[in-house]
C-alpha positions as CSV (number, residue, x, y, z in Angstrom):
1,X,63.4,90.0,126.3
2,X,63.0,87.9,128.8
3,X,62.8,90.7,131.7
4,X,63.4,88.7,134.9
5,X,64.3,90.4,138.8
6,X,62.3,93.6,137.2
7,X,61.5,95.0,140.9
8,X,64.6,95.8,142.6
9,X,64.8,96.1,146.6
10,X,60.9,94.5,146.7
11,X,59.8,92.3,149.5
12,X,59.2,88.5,148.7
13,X,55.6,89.1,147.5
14,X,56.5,91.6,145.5
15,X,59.3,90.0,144.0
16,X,56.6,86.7,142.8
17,X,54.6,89.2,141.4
18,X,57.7,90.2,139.4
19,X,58.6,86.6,138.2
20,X,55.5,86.2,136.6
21,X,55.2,89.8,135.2
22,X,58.7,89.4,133.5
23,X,57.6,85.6,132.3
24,X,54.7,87.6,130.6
25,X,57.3,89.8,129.1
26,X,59.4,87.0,128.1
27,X,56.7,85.1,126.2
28,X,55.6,88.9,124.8
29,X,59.5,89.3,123.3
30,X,61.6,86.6,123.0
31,X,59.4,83.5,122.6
32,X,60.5,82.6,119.3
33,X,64.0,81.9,121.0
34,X,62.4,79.5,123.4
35,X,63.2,75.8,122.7
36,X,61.9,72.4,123.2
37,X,65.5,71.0,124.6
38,X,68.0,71.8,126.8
39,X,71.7,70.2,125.3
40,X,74.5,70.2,127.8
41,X,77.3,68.4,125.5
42,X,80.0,71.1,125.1
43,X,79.8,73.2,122.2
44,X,82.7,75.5,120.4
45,X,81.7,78.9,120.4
46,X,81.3,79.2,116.8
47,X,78.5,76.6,116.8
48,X,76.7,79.1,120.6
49,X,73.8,82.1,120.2
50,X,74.6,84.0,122.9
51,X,71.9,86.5,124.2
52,X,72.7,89.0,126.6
53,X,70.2,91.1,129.0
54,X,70.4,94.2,131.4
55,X,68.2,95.5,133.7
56,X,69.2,99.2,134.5
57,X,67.6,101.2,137.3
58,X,69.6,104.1,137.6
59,X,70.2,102.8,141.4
60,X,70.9,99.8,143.1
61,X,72.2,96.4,141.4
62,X,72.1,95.6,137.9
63,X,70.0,92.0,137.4
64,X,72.0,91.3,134.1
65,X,71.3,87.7,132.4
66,X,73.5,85.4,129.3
67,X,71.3,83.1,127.4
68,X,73.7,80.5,125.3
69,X,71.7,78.4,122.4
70,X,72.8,76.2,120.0
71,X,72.5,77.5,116.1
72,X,69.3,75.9,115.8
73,X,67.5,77.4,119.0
74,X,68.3,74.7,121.5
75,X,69.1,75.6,125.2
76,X,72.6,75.1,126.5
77,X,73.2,74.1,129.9
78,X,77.0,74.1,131.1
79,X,78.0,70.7,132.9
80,X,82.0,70.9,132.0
81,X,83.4,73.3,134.4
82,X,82.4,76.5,131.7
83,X,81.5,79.9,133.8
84,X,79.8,82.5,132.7
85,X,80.2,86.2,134.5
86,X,79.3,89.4,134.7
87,X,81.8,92.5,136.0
88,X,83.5,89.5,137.9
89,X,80.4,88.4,139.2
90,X,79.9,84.2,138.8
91,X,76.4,83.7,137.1
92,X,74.0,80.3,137.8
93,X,72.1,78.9,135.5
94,X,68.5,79.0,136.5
95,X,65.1,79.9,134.7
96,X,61.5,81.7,135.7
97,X,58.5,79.7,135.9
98,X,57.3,80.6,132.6
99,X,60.2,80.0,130.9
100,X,60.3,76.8,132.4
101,X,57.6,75.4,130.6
102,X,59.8,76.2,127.6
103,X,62.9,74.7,128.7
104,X,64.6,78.4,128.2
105,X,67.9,78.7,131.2
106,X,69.7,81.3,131.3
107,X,73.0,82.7,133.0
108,X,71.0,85.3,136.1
109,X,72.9,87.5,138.5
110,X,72.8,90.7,140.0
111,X,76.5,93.0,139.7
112,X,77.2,96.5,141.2
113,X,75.5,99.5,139.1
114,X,78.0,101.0,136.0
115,X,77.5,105.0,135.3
116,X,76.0,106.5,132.5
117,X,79.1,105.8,130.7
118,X,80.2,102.6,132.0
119,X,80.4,99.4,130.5
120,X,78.9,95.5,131.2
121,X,81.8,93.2,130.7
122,X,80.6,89.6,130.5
123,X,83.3,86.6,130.3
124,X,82.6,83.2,128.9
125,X,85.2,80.5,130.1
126,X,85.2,77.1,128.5
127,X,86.3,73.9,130.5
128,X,90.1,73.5,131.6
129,X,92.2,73.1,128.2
130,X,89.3,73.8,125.8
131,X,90.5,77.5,124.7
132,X,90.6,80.9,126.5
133,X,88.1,82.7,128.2
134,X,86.1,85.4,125.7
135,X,85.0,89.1,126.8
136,X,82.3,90.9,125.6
137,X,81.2,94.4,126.7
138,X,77.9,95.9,126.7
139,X,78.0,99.7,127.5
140,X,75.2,101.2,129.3
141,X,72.5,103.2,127.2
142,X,72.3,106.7,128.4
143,X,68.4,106.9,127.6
144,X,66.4,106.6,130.6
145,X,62.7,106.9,130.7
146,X,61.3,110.4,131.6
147,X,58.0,109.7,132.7
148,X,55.7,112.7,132.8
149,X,52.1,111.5,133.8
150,X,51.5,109.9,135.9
151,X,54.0,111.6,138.1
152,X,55.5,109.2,141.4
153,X,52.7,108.9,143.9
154,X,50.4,109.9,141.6
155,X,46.5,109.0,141.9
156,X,45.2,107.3,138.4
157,X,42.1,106.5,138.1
158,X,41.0,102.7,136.7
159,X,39.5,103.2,133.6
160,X,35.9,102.0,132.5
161,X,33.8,101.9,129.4
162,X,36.3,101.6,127.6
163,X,38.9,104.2,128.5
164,X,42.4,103.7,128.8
165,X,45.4,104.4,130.8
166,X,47.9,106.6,129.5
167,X,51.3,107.1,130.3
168,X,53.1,110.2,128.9
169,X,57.1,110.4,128.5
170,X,60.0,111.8,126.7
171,X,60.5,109.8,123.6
172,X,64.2,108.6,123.3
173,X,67.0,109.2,121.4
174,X,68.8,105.8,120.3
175,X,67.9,103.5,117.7
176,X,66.7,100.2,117.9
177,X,64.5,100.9,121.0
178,X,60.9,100.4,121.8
179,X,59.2,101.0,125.3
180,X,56.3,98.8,127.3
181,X,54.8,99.2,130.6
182,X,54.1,96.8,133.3
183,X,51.6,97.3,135.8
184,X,50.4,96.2,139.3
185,X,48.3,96.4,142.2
186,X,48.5,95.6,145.6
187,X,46.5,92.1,145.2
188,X,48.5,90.0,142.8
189,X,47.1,91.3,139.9
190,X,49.6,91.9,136.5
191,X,49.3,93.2,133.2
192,X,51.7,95.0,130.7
193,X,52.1,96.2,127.3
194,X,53.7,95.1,124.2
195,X,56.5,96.5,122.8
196,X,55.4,99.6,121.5
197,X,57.3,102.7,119.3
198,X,59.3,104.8,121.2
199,X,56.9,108.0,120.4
200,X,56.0,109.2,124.0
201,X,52.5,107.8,124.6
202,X,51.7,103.9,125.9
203,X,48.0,103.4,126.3
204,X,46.6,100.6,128.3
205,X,42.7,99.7,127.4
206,X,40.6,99.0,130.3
207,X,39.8,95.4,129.3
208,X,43.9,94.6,130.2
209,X,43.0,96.1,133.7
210,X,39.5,93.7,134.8
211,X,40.5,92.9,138.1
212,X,42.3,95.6,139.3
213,X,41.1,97.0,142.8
214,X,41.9,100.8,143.6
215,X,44.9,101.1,146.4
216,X,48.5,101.0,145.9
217,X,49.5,100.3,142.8
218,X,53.4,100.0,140.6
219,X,53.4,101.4,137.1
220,X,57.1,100.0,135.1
221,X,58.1,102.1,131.9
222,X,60.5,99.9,130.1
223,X,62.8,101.5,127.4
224,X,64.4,97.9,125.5
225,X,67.1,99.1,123.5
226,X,68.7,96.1,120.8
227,X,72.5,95.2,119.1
228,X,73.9,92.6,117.5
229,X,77.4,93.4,117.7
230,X,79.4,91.8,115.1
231,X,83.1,90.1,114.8
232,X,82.9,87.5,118.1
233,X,83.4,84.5,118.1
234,X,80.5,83.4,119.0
235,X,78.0,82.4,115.8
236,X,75.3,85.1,116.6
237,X,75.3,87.8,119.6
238,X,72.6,90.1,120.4
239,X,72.2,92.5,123.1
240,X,69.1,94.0,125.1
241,X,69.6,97.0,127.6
242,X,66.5,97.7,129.3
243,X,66.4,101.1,131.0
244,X,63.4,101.0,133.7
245,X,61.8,103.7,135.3
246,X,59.4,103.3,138.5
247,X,56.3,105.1,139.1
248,X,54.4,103.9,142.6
249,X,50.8,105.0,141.7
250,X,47.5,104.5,143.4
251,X,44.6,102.9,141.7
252,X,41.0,104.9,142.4
C-alpha cells in the first residue's frame, strides 16, 4: 500500500512530510512488490500485475495510483504511446523518494471525488494497433473511519514511561480491511503504525514517538480495505481503497 499524496490541501512542507510518511507506509505494506528493475519493452496484458490504489477523503480530490508489474515483480514503465487513466483523468508515471530506492513507478494522479456509491473507472490503452483499451472499476467503500478519541482539535498528551497513544474508533464493517495511523508534529517529525485489525483500538508506544515536541500536531486513521477482482485480462489484479480520516491534534 504504497499511500502516497496522503495530506490533501497541505502547504509544501506539509506535503514533504507526507512523501516520506506514505514511503514509510509503502515499505510497511507493499514491499514485497518492490523490484530491482524497471522493464519498459511492451508487454500483453496477460503477461502485467496491475495494482491499483485510492486515497479517499470524504472531500476534495481523490489521489488514486496504477502500479503495472511484470509476472515476476518487475516494474513497468510505458515508453510506446500506452496511457493509463483515471475517471478520464491522464496519469504520469512517477515514484516517491522511498520507492525510488526500489525502482517501484507507478501511474499517480489526482480525479474529482465519486459518492459513497460511486465508482473509480481506470482505462489502460496499449500503443496504436496493439488491441483496445481495458476498463476496470473500483467502487468506493462506504466504511469511513469514525474516530472517537481523540476528537479534532483535541489536546493529547505525549506519552512517557512507557505509555502509549491510543486512538479509539468504530470498527468497520467490510472484509478484508485493516486500519493504521500516521502521525506528525509541527517539526518534521513522522511515525505510524502497522497494519493492525480492524477492532477499534490502535495504540502507539511511546518509544515510536522520541522526538516529538508538544504543539500542533496531525493524527491519520487509515481504514485499507483489499480485492482481487477476478476475470480481467490482466494476469493478476488487486485493489486497495484507503478511507482516511483527519484528526488535527496538539501534542502537550
Amino acid at each position: 500500500m504504497a499511500l502516497k499524496n496522503i495530506l490533501p490541501l497541505a502547504c509544501s512542507s506539509r506535503r514533504a512530510l507526507t512523501a516520506l510518511a506514505l514511503g514509510a507506509i509503502f515499505l510497511a505494506t507493499t514491499l514485497a512488490q518492490a523490484a530491482c528493475t524497471t522493464v519498459t519493452t511492451p508487454q500483453s496484458p496477460g503477461a502485467m500485475n496491475l495494482d491499483l490504489k485510492i486515497k479517499y477523503y470524504q472531500q476534495g480530490e481523490t489521489p488514486v495510483e496504477a502500479h503495472f508489474s511484470t509476472t515476476d515483480g518487475n516494474t513497468i514503465e510505458f515508453v510506446s504511446g500506452e496511457t493509463v487513466a483515471c475517471d478520464n483523468v491522464f496519469l504520469a508515471y512517477d515514484s516517491n523518494p522511498v520507492e525510488q530506492l526500489f525502482d517501484y513507478g507507478s501511474y499517480l494522479g489526482d480525479v474529482p471525488m465519486q459518492p459513497a456509491t460511486g465508482v473509480y473507472t481506470f482505462t489502460y490503452t496499449p500503443a496504436k494497433g496493439k488491441g483496445a483499451p481495458i476498463t476496470l472499476s473500483v467502487p468506493v467503500v462506504n466504511d469511513p473511519v469514525n474516530v472517537t478519541s481523540p476528537a479534532n482539535g483535541a489536546a493529547v498528551n505525549l506519552p512517557s514511561n512507557g505509555g502509549n497513544v491510543t486512538i479509539h474508533y468504530t470498527p468497520g464493517t467490510v472484509a478484508n480491511s485493516s486500519v493504521l495511523a500516521i502521525l506528525t508534529d509541527s517539526r518534521g517529525k513522522v511515525t505510524l503504525t502497522l497494519p493492525q485489525p480492524d477492532n477499534g483500538v490502535l495504540q502507539v508506544p511511546a518509544s515510536s514517538l522520541n522526538g516529538f515536541q508538544p504543539g500542533p500536531g496531525t493524527i491519520y486513521v487509515v481504514r485499507v480495505t483489499t480485492n482481487s477482482p477476478a476475470g480481467t485480462p490482466f494476469h493478476q489484479v488487486k485493489t486497495e481503497f484507503d478511507n482516511i480520516t483527519v484528526r488535527q491534534i496538539t501534542w502537550q
